[in-house]
N, C-alpha and C positions, 0 to 999 in steps of 0.2 A: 679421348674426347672427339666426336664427329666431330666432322667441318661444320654442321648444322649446329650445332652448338658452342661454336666457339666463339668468345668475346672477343672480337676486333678493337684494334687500337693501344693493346695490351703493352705494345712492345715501345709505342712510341706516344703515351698518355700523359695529358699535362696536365696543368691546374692555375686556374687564375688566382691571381695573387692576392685578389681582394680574401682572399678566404681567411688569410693568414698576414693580411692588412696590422696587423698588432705586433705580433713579431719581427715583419719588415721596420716596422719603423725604429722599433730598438735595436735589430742586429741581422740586416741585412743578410751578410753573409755567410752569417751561423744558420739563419732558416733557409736558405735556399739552398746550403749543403745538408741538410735534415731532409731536404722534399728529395734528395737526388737520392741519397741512403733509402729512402722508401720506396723506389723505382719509379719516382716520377719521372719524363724522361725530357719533359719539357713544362717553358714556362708562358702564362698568358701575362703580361705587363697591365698593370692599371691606368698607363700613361705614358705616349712619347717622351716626352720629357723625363722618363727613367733610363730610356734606353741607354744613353752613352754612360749613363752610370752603374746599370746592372750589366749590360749584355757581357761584359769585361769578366766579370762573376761565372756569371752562368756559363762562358766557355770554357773555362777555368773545369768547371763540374760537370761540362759534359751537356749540361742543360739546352736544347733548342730553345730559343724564342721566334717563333714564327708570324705572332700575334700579339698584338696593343691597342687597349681601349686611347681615345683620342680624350682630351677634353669639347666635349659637345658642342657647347658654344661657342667655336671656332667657326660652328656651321649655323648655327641658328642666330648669334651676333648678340645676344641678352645677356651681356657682361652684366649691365646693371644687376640681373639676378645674383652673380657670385663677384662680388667687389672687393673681394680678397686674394681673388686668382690673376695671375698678371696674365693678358689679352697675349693670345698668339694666331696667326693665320694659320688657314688650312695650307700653304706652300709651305711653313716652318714645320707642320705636324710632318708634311712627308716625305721633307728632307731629313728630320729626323730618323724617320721608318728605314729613309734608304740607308742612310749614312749606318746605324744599325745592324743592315739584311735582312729586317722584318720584310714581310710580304704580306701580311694583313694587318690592317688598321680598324679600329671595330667605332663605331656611332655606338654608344650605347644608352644615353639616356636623355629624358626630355623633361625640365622641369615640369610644376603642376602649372605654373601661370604661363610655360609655354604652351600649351596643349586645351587651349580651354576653350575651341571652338573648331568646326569643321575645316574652317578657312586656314585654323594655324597649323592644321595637321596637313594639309593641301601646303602651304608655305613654305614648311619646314620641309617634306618630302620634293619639293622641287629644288631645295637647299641643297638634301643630300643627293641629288640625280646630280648637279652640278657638281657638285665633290669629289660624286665617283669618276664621274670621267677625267677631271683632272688628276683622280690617284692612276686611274686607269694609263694616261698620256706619262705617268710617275712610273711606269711599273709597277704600281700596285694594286692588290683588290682592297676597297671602303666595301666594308660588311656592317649591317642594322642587326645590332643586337635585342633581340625585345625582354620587357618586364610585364606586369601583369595590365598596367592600365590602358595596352592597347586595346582591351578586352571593354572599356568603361565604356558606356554610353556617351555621345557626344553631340547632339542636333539631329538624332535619327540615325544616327549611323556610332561606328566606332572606328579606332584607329587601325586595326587588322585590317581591316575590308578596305579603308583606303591606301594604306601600302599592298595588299593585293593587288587593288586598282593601279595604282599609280607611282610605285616603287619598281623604279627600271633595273630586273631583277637578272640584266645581261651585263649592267656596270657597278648594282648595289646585291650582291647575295647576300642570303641570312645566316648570321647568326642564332640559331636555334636556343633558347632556353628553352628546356623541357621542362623543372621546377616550375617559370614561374607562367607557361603556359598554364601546367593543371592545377597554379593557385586559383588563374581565371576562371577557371572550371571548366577549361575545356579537356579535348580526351588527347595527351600528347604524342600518341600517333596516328590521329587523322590530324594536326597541323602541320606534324612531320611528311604528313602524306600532300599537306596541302602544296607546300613549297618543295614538295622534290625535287623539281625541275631547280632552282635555287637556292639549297643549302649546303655551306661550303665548310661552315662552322658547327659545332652542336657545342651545348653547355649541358652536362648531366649534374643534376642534384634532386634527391627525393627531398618529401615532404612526409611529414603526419597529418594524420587523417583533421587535419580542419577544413573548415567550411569553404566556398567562394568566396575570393574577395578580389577584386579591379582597382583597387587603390593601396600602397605600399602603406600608408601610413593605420590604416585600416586591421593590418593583419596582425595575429599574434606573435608572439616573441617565440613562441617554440612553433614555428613554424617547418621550418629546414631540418633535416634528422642527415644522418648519414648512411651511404650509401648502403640498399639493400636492407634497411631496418624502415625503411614508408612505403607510400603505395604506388609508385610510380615502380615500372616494370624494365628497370635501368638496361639490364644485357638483352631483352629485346629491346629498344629501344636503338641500342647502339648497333646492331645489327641492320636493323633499317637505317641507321645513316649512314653506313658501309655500303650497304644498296642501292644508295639514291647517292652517292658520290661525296661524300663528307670530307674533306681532305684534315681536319685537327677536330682532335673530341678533348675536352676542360673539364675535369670534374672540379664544380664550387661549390662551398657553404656559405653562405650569407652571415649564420648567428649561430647561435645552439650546438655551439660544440662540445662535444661529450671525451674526455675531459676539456679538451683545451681545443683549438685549432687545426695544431700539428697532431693529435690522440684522432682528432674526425678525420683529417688524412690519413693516418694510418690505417683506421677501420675501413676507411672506401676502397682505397686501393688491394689491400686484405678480403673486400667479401668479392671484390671483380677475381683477382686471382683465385677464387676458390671457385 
């Protein structure tokens, strides 16, 4: 195989965990020695707060963990929204990370009643520029993971163009979703193109052919397919994040696993190697 057509990341490819979110919670250790048997070679955490209890595992298997979603409203302060999750600061989230040897801590989501006006997306992104540079003074990088509803309309504008604008992309790089970019209908390599200068993470997951949609609750349930059976152009794609400096690439599935979870892992990592 040319250099020109070789899949990057082959060697040192992970997967976040939400994919396989189901299996974690019955039997930890039995799926994350299933992901390492399939050449995963690393693992993306769905939460600080797993670390001191998986990384122990995952060294065990050989597994890197170099990456963890944080819980969000650590940064945005809208505990009211989730009154079931006990309150942690952003200092606890990356004394976590450290104590660990993560090196990236990922923002990943923003509720609907966070986000429901120009000013709250201005708010919150001055939230995370503060964050970052405390992960930054931590030794670490805070990465902005995006979903589809930065794409939604919001007072004239939307939330992409304001993190463009005003996402300090020298203390907060992105985490690249390419699924749920081209849910938004956009083309996932000119956003890839947009933030080259600033993407440190990529998240690969195809899609089938459904329609636009800017709101999660919005889309359909077969949405997500696995790798190399939708329409998104995954080993170009991952080539351009080799190019534009991507330091971890995550294959995830949201849903729609064909058979099961661990069977959609299998197929992904199987059509890359092919």
């Amino acid at each position: 195989m040319s250099e020109s057509n070789t899949i990057p990341y082959l060697d040192t490819l992970g997967i976040q965990l939400y994919t396989v979110r189901e299996q974690m919670a019955e039997d930890p250790a039995t799926t994350l020695r299933a992901l390492a048997d399939l050449g995963y070679r690393q693992v993306e955490l769905m939460d600080t707060r797993d670390i001191a209890r998986l990384k122990p595992i995952c060294d065990e298997l050989g597994l890197s963990v170099n990456s963890s979603f944080m819980q969000w409203t650590a940064i945005t302060g809208r505990w009211d929204l989730v009154p079931d999750t006990p309150p942690i600061t952003t200092d606890e989230v990356f004394e976590q990370a450290n104590a660990g040897g993560v090196s990236h801590v990922v923002f990943g989501y923003l509720r609907p009643e966070e986000r429901t006006s120009a000013d709250d997306w201005k708010r919150h992104i001055e939230g995370i520029n503060e964050a970052g540079l405390t992960a930054r003074k931590a030794g670490l990088s805070l990465a902005y993971h995006n979903h589809n509803f930065e794409w939604e309309p919001v007072d004239g504008t939307i939330g992409w163009e304001l993190l463009l604008a005003e996402l300090d992309g020298s203390l907060v790089p992105f985490e690249l979703d390419l699924g749920w970019a081209s849910l938004a209908g956009q083309d996932p390599a000119s956003v890839l193109e947009q933030v080259s200068d600033r993407v440190r993470l990529l998240h690969v997951k195809d899609l089938n052919d459904v329609p636009q949609h800017v709101t999660i609750a919005s889309m359909p349930s077969a949405t997500f397919t696995e790798l190399g059976t939708g329409r998104l152009d995954i080993p170009q794609l991952m080539r351009m994040g080799k190019e534009y400096g991507v330091e971890h690439c995550f294959y995830e599935q949201d849903h729609n696993w064909h058979p099961d979870a661990l069977g959609s892992a299998r197929s992904s990592i199987e059509f890359l190697r092919s």
